[in-house]
N, C-alpha and C positions, 0 to 999 in steps of 0.2 A: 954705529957711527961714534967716534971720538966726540969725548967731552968737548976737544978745543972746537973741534967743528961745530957743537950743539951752541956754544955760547960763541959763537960767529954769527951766529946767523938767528933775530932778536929773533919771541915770541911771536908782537902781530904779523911778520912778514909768512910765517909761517899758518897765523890762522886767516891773513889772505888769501894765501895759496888755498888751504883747506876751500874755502868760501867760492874760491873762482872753479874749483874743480867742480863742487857741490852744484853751482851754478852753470857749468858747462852739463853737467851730466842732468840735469832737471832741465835745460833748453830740449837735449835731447829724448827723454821718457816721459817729462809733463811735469805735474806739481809733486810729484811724489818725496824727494827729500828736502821737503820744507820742515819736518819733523825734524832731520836730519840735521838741518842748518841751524836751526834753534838751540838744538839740544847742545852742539859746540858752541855758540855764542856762550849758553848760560856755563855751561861747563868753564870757558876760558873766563869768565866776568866772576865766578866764583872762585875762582882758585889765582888770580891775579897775584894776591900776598901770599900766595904759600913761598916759601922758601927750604934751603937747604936741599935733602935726600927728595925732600917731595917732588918739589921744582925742577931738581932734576929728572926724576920719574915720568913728571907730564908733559915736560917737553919731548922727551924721547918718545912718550908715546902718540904727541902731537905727530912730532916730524914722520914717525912709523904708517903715520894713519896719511900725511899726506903722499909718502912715499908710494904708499898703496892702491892711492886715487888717481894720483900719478901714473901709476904702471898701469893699472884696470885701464884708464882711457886709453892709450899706446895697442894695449892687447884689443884693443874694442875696435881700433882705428887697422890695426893689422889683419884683423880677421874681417872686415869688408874690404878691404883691398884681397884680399885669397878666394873670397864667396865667388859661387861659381867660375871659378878658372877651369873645372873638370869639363863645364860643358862649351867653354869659347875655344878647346886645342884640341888635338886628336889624343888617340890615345899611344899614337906611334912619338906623338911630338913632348907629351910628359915622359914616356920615358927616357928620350934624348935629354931633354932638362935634368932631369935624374942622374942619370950618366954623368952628365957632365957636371953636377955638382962635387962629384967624386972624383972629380979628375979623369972617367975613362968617357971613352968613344964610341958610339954604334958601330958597327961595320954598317955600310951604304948595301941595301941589297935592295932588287928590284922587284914593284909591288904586283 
């Protein structure tokens, strides 16, 4: 990510974001990153004055970390919508899907 875009976009919005995913993902598995949510509070409450090479350091590695939680949910959200599709279609009808993701066509033959 470019500098200009790092310093577009302030530090809390970003340890929001952190927070709200932290919190989406423990709705989902239980209490388990309360550890997790803590440890960023104190991290972001500690390092508030740093400046310079540093600041810039943690903010990238802020945004890296939401970017990450980010994608994990999306892939978590993609892969229950894929769970069992093998056993609700035949297996004549994945490979037509198939097919036609590539651009080609079954021939029709008869069963």
């Amino acid at each position: 990510m470019s500098l200009l875009k790092m310093r577009a976009v302030a530090p809390k919005n970003v340890l929001r974001n952190i927070l709200r995913r932290l919190r989406t993902q423990t709705a989902l598995v239980g209490d388990s990153s309360l550890p997790t949510r803590q440890y960023v509070l104190k991290q972001y409450r500690s390092n508030q004055a740093a400046q310079g090479g540093k600041a810039t350091m943690l903010q990238k590695f802020a945004m890296d970390y939401s970017a990450l939680l980010t994608d994990l949910q999306e892939r978590k959200k993609l892969h229950e919508l894929d769970v069992g599709l093998e056993s609700e279609i035949s297996q004549k009808e994945m490979s037509r899907r198939a097919a036609a993701r590539v651009g080609l066509q079954l021939p029709k033959l008869n069963p």
